[in-house]
Structures are given as C-alpha cells and as structure tokens.
N, C-alpha and C positions, 0 to 999 in steps of 0.2 A: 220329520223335516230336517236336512241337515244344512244347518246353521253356516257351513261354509261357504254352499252352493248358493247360499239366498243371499251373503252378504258378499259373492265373488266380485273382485276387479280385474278378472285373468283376463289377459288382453287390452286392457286401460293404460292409460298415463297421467301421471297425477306427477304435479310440478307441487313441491315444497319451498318455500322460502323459510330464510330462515335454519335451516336444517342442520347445522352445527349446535343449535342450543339446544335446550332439554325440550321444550315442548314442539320443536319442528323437528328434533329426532325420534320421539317419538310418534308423530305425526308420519316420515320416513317409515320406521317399524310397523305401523299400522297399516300402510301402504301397502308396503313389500311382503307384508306375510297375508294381507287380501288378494295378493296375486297382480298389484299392481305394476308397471314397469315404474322408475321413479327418478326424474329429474329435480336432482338433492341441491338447490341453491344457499351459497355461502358467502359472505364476505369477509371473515373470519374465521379460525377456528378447524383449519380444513385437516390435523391430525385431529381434530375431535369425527369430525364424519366420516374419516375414516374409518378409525377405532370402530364407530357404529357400521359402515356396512361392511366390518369385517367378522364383530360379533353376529349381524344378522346371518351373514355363510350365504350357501349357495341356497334358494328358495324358487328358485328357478324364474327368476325376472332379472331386468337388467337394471340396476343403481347408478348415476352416472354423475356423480360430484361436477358441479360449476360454480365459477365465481360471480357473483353478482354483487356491484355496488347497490342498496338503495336508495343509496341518492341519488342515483341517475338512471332517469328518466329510459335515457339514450339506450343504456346499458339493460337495461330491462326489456325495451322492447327489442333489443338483437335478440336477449336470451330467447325470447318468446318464437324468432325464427328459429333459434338454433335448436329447438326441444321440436319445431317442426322437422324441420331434417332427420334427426334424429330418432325421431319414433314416428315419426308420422301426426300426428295427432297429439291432444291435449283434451284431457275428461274430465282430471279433476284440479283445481287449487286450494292449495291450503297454504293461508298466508299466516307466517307467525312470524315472520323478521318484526325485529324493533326493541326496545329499548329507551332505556335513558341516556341523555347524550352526558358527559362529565361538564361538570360548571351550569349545569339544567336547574337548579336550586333557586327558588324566588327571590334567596338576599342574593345573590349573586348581580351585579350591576352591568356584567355584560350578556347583551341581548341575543348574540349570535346562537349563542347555548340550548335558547330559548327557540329558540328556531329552526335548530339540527333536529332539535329534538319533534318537535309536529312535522317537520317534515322526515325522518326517517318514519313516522311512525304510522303517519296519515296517508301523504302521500307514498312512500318508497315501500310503506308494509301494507296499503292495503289499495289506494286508491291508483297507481298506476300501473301496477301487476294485474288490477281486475280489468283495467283496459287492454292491457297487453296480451294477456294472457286469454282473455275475455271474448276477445276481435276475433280469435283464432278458433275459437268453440263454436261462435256463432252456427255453425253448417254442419256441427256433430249432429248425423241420424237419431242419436241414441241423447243429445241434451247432452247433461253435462251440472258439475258442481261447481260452485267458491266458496269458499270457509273463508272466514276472516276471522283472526283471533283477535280479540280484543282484551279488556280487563275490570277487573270490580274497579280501577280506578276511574273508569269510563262513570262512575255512577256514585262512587266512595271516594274525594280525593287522598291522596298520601300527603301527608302533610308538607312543604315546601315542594313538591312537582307537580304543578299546576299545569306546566307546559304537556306534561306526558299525562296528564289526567285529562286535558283540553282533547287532545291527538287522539284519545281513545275514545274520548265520549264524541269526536268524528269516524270514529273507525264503528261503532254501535248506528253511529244513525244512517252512515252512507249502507250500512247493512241492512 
C-alpha cells in the first residue's frame, strides 16, 4: 500500500491559520508535502512564512501567504471569499492562530488583557474561522475537515493565565 497515495491531498485546499508560528507552520508543511494547495494566514510574522515556504521549494502546489487579523471577525470572513477566488474551494482548516495576549496575567488589574486574550483565542482562532471558513465547505461533494488546535491548558491551567486557559477549554468543547 503506498502510504502517499492513501493520505493524498493533491487537488485540496486546506486554509491555515496561524501559519507564521511553529505549529501552523508546520501544519503549512504538512499540507504542502500532502499535495495540498495552501492558503497560509498571518497576522504577524510574515518573513517568518516566508522563510517557510521558501524552505518548503517547489512541491508542486500553490502557498499563498495572507494577512488576517483574528480579531476581526469582518477580516476573516473576506478571507474566506478571498481563498474562494482563489482556488476555488476550501477542504481543509486547521486553526492554530492564538496566543497570549501581553498584561493576560491574573494580578494584572486591567481587564482588556483579559479579553484580547478569549477572544483571539476562542473566537478569532477557532470559533469564527469554523463559521467562515465552514459556510463555504458546506456543498464540498467530497465533505471536508476543521482541526482546531487547542491546548493541555484547555484541561491543565498555567498558573496566572486563566484567561488563555478559559479560551481553550472553549476551543476543546466547541470541538
């Protein structure tokens, strides 16, 4: 049996989020050498996904770096037309955006912190990418995936980020 052929994505589009850090670059990586096409979202870091799909070379799919805030909403669903344009279609998501927001800390007395933080993490990394992205899969012949990466914080907190432990143990159950 060859193990390529069984786990092929040749002809797919699989949207990353995320995709400038290490585990939605590697998520990217895993994509691209499955034979997927790959719509690589960033909101940062965008010499870092390069770097990555210049290491990855030519695999014969297409990578196409975009910027996406996850904080908005708005922004997330254009992407989701823009990746229709684009390829046509959408097969797979793998959401890994998110993060701790800076001043996310329990002694920390401002609230805002606290807030960036569930919402990049909840909403912006997992819960309106699956709607977005999600709307647009509905009428795939062929179904379709969502990964939602989450964390052992979701189950284990870190001690002072409650906020990002909270965001995750919603990113586990909305999964």
């Amino acid at each position: 049996m060859d193990i390529h052929a069984l786990f092929s994505l040749k002809g797919k589009t699989a949207v990353v989020t995320g995709a400038s850090g290490a585990l939605g670059g590697a998520a990217v990586r895993a994509m691209a050498y499955a034979g997927a096409n790959v719509a690589a979202c960033y909101n940062s870091g965008r010499e870092r996904l390069d770097t990555l799909i210049s290491e990855i070379g030519d695999v014969g799919v297409e990578i196409k770096p975009y910027k996406v805030n996850s904080f908005s909403q708005d922004e997330i669903r254009q992407h989701a037309e823009d990746v229709m344009r684009d390829f046509g279609g959408i097969d797979v998501v793998i959401n890994t955006a998110g993060g701790n927001v800076k001043g996310a800390y329990y002694t920390d007395l401002d609230a805002q912190p606290q807030f960036d933080t569930v919402t990049l993490n909840l909403f912006g990394g997992c819960f309106w990418p699956c709607l977005a992205y999600g709307a647009k899969m509905l009428d795939n012949p062929g179904g379709g995936s969502i990964i939602n990466f989450s964390s052992i914080s979701a189950f284990t907190a870190i001690r002072g980020h409650i906020a990002y432990a909270a965001a995750k143990a919603g990113v586990s159950n909305f999964t």
